[in-house]
C-alpha positions in Angstrom: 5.7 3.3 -3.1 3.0 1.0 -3.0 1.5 -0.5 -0.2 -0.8 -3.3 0.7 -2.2 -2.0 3.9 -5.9 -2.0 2.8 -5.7 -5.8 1.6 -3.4 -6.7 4.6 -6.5 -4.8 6.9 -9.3 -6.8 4.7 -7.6 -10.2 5.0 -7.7 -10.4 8.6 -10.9 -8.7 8.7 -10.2 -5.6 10.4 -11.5 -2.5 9.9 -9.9 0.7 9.3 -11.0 2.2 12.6 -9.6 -1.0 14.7 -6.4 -0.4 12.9 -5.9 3.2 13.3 -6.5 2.4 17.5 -4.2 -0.6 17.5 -1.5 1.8 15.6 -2.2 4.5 17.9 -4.1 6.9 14.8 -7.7 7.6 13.9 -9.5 6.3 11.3 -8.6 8.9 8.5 -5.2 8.5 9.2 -5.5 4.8 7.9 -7.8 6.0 4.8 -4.8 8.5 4.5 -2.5 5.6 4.5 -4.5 3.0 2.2 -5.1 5.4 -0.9 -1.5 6.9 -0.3 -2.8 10.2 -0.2 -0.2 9.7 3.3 2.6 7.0 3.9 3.1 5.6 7.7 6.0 6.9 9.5 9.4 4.7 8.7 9.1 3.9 12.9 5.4 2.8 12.6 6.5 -0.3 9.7 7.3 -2.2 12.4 4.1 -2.2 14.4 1.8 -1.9 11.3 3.8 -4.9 10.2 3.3 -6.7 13.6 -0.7 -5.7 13.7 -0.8 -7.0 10.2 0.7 -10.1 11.2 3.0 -10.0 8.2 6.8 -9.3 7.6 7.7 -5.9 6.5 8.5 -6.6 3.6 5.1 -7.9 2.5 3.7 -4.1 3.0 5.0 -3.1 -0.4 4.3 -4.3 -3.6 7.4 -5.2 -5.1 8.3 -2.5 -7.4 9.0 -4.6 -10.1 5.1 -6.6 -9.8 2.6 -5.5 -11.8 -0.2 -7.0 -11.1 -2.6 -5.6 -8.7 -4.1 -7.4 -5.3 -7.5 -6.9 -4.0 -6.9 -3.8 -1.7 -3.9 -2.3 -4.0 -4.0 0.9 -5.7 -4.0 -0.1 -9.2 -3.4 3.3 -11.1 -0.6 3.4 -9.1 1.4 0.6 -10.4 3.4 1.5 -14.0 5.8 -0.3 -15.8 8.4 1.5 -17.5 9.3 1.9 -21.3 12.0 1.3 -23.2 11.9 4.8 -24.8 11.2 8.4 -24.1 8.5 9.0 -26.4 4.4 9.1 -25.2 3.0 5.8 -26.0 1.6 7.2 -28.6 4.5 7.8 -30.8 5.6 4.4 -30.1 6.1 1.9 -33.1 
């Protein structure tokens, strides 16, 4: 799952350590949450959402989107193939 908590953050120019008080977490809770090394809590969308000022729906990046936003986790974001085989053995 990809989410667009570190762009959301940037946009409104907050930083991670406002965030994390506002949600109730520290700071490396947040840094946790923005290189999705941890995911928020399903119960904590909503606030996050709210302190984002954003629906929570516009958290993710749509699975099937793959182009990165500023603040996204890039490597994170495949596409799928066709076939089975590395890309290597592809023709």
């Amino acid at each position: 799952m990809i989410m667009r908590i570190k762009a959301l953050r940037m946009e409104l120019g907050m930083d991670q350590v406002s965030l994390g008080t506002q949600m109730g977490v520290g700071q490396s809770t947040v840094s946790m949450w923005e290189s999705e090394a941890a995911l928020p809590k399903v119960r904590q969308l909503p606030k996050l959402a709210d302190v984002l000022q954003v629906p929570i729906g516009e958290l993710f990046v749509p699975y099937n989107d793959t182009t990165p936003r500023e603040g996204d986790s890039p490597c994170q974001i495949t596409t799928e193939t066709s076939t089975k085989q590395p890309v290597s053995q592809q023709v």
